[in-house]
C-alpha positions in Angstrom: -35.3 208.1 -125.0 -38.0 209.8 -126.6 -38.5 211.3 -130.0 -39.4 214.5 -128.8 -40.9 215.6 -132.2 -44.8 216.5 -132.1 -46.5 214.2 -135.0 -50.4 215.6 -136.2 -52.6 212.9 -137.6 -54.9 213.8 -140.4 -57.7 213.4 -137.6 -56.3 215.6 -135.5 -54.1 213.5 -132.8 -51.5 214.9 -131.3 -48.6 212.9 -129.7 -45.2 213.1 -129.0 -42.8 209.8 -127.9 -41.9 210.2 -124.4 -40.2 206.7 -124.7 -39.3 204.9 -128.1 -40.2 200.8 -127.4 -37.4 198.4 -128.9 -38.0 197.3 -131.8 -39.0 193.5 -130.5 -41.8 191.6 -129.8 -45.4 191.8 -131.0 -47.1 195.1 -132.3 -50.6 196.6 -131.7 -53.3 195.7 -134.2 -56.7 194.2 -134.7 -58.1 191.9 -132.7 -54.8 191.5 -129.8 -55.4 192.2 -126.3 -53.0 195.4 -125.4 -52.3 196.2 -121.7 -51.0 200.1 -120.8 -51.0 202.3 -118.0 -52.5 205.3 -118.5 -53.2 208.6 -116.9 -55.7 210.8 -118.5 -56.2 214.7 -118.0 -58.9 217.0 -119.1 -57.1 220.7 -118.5 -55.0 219.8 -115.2 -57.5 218.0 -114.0 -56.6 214.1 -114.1 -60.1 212.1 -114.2 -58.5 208.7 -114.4 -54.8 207.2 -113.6 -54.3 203.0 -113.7 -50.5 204.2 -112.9 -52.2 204.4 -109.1 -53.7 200.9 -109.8 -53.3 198.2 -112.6 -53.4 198.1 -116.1 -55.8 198.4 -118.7 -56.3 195.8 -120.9 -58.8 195.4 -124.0 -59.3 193.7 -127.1 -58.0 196.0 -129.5 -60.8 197.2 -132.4 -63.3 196.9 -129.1 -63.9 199.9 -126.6 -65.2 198.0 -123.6 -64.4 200.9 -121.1 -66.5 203.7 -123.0 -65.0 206.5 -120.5 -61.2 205.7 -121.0 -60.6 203.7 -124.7 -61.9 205.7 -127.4 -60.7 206.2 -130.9 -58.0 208.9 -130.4 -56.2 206.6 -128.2 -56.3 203.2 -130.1 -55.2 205.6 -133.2 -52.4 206.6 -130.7 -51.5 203.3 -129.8 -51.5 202.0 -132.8 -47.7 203.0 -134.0 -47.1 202.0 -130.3 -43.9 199.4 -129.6 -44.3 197.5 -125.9 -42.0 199.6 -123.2 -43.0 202.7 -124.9 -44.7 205.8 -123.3 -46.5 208.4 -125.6 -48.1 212.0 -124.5 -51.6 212.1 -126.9 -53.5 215.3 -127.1 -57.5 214.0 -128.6 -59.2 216.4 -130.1 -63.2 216.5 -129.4 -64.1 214.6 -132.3 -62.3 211.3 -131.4 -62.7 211.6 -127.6 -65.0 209.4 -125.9 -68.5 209.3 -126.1 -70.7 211.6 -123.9 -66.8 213.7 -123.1 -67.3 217.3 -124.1 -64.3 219.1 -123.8 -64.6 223.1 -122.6 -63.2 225.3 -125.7 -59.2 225.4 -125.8 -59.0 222.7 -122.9 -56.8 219.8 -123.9 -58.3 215.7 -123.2 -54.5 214.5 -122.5 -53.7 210.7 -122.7 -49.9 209.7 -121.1 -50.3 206.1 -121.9 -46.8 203.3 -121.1 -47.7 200.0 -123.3 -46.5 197.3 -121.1 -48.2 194.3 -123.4 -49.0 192.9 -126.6 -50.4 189.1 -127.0 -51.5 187.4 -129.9 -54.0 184.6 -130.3 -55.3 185.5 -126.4 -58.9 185.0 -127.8 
């Protein structure tokens, strides 16, 4: 059950709840390690889909995998419950580095966060 409302951040993110997490268990912030699938889309185009493989998982506040994690998508994740799934349109200016977008072609993040642990590290 998703929200289905459209929320605009102040930077310019874009998302909309596909699936609301429970309210349960651990959150996203600083410093956990976060695992999500995630399919990422630039027009139609998907460039990368861990649905096909594993996981991601990172350290969130680090961006280890410079082509997928960038800061649109740990600002999307960040409101993020585990079990939910969340549409993110990034604008240009929080996409990742060396990603230039085409004009009016949307970088599209569907990201599912299966995971949140504390004191991992």
């Amino acid at each position: 059950k998703g929200s289905g409302e459209v929320v605009k951040t102040d930077s310019g993110l874009q998302y909309v709840d596909l699936v609301v997490g429970p309210p349960i268990g651990d959150t996203v912030g600083p410093g956990k390690l976060i695992g999500f699938n995630v399919r990422v889309e630039i027009g139609e185009k998907v460039i990368f889909d861990s649905y096909k493989e594993k996981p991601v998982a990172f350290k969130y506040g680090q961006r280890p995998f410079q082509n997928v994690v960038c800061e649109g998508l740990e600002e999307g994740l960040k409101s993020m419950r585990i079990g939910g799934k969340r549409k993110m349109t990034i604008p240009q200016e929080l996409a990742p580095p060396g990603v230039k977008l085409p004009p009016g072609v949307p970088l599209v993040y569907e990201v599912e966060l299966t995971e949140v642990l504390s004191n991992y590290f």
